[in-house]
C-alpha positions in Angstrom: 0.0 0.0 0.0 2.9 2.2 0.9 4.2 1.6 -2.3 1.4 2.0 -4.3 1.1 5.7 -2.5 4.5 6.7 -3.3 4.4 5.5 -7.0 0.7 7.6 -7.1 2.4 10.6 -6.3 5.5 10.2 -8.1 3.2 10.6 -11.1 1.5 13.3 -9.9 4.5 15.4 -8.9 5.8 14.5 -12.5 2.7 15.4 -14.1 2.9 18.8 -12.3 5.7 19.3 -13.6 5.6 18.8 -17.0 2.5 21.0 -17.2 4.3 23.8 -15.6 7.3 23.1 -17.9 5.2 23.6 -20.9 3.5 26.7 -19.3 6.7 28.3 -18.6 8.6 27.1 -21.7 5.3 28.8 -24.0 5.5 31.9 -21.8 9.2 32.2 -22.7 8.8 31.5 -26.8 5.3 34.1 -26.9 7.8 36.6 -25.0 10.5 35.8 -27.6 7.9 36.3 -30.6 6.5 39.5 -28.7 2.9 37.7 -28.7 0.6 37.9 -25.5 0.6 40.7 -22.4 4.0 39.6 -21.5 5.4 41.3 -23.9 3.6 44.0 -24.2 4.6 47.1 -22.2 2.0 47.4 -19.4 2.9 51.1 -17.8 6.2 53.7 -18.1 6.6 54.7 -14.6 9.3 58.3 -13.6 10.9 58.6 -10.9 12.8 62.0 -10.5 14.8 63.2 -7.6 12.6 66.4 -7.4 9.1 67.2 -6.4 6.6 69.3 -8.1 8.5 69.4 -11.3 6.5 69.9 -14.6 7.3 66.6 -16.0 5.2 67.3 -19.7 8.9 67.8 -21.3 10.3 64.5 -19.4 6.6 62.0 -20.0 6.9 63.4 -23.8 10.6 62.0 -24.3 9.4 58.9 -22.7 6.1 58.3 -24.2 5.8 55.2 -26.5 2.9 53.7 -28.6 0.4 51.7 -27.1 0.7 48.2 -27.2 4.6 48.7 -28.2 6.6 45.5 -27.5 8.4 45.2 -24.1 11.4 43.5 -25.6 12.0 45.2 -28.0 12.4 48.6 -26.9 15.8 50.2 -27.0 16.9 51.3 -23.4 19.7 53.3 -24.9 18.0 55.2 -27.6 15.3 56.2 -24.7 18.3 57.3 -22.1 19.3 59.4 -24.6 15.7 61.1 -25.7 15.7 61.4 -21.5 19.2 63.0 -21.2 17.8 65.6 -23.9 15.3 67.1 -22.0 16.3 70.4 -20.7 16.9 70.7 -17.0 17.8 66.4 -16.8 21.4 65.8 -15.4 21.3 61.8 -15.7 19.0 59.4 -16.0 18.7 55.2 -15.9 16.1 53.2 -17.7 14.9 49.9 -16.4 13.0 47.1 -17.8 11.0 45.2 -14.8 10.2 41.3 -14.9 6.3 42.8 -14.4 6.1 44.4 -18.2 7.0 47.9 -16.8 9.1 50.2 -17.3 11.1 52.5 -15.2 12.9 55.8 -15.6 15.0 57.2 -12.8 15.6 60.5 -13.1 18.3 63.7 -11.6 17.5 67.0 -12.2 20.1 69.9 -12.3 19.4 72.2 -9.7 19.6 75.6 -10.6 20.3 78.5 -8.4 21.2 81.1 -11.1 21.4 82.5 -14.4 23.1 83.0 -17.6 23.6 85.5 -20.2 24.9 85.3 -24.0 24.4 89.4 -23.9 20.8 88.7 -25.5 19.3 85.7 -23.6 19.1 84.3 -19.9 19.7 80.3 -19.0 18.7 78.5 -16.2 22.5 78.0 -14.4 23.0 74.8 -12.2 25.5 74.8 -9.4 27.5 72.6 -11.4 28.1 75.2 -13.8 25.6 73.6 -16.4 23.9 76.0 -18.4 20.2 74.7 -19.6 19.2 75.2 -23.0 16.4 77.1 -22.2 16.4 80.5 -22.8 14.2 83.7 -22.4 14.1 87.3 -23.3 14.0 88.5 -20.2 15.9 88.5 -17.1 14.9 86.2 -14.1 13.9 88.3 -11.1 16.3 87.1 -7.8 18.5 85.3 -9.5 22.5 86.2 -9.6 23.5 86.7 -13.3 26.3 85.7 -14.7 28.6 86.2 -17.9 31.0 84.5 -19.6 32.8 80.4 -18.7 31.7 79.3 -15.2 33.8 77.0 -13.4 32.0 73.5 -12.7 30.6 74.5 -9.1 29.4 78.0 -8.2 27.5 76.8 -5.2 29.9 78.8 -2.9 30.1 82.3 -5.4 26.4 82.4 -5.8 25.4 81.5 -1.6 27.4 84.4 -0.8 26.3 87.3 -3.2 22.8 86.0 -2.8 23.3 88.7 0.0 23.9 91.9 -2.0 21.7 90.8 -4.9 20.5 94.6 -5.1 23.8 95.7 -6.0 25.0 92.8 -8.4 24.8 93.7 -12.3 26.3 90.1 -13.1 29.5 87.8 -12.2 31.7 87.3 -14.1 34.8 84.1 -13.8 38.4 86.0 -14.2 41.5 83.8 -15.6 39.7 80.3 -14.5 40.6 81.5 -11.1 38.9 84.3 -9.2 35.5 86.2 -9.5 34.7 89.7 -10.7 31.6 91.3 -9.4 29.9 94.1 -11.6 27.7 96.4 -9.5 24.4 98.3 -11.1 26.5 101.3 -10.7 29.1 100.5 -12.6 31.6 99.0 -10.1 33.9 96.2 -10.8 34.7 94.2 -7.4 37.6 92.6 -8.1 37.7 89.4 -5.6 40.7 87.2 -4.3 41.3 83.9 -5.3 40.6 82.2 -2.0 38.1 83.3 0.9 36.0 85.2 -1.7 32.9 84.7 0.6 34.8 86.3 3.5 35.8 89.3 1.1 32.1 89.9 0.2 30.8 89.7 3.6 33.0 92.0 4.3 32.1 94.6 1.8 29.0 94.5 2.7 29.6 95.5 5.8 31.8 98.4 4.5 28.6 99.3 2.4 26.2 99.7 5.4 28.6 102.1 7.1 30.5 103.7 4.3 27.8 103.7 1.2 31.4 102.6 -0.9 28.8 101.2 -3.5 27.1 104.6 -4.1 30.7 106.3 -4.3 32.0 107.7 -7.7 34.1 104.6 -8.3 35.1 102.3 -10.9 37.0 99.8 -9.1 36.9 98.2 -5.7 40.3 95.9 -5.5 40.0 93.1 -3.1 42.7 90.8 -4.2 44.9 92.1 -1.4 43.7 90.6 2.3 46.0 93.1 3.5 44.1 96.5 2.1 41.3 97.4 -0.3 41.9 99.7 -3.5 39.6 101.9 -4.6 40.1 104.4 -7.8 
């Protein structure tokens, strides 16, 4: 009897197993001929790094066509529509066991702008300047002119605080910072401890009004002494 039990479900087990052998084995050749729901692409799902971002620009460069094969779908060719989205710094695209898809997305994160002499970009911290340009000039935002080095993090922190006075910024000899003031002033700062320098003149300004003076040039390079002329 014990036998007999044993040898029943021997067959049974074996039975089981060849049915899910053939399920699996057809799931695998429909997915390979891009027949049936598996492979099909079921949703296209972005994740970005930011919230409340307009993502219209972003879901457009990752749209595709209803019904569109999962396997067949070229992960590289869609990085690169991402990556050409104004405003993306990298993305990764993923292709989930489930039929979805997944696009990870950083954003640049811009804290100032740029200006051709015409035209004002959105300006990153890392110096990236988005190909998005506009007429007119954004409102509290430092402005700057000319190469930027690849982090102005630090430059744009610290003259956040005398936005009132600044013109624009511009990078001297891919080592130091000139301010230009509305008034015509050029603020020539040192190569190290810039921050210091400014705070520093604005202190100066609050007691001395040097910004409102009939100057041209307010020479900081020195930590010693400041030139004026």
């Amino acid at each position: 009897m014990l036998c007999m039990r044993r040898s029943i479900w021997f067959w049974i087990c074996f039975i089981a197993a060849i049915i899910l052998a053939i399920y699996f084995a057809s799931r695998i050749i429909m997915t390979g001929l891009g027949r049936g729901s598996v492979a099909q692409l079921h949703k296209t799902s972005i994740v970005a790094d930011i919230e409340n971002k307009d993502m219209t620009a972003l879901s457009a460069a990752a749209s595709l066509p209803k019904n569109t094969s999962f396997y067949s779908i070229n992960l590289d060719e869609m990085n690169n529509n991402i990556l050409a989205v104004p405003g993306i710094k990298n993305s990764a695209v993923r292709r989930m066991p489930n039929g979805n898809l997944v696009i990870h997305t950083a954003f640049h994160h811009f804290v100032a702008a740029w200006t051709d002499g015409e035209n004002y970009f959105p300006l990153s911290d890392d110096g990236t300047i988005a190909n998005k340009p506009s007429s007119e000039r954004p409102e509290s935002a430092v402005l700057f002119r000319g190469p930027v080095p690849d982090d102005i993090s630090e430059i744009t922190n610290a003259a956040n605080d005398m936005m009132a006075d600044i013109d624009y910024i511009e990078w001297i000899e891919n080592r130091r910072w000139n301010i230009h003031t509305n008034g015509g002033i050029t603020i020539k700062l040192p190569e190290d401890n810039f921050a210091s320098a400014i705070a520093g003149l604005i202190t100066l300004n609050k007691s001395h009004n040097i910004l409102g003076r009939a100057i041209t040039v307010i020479d900081m390079r020195d930590s010693a002494r400041i030139l004026v002329r």
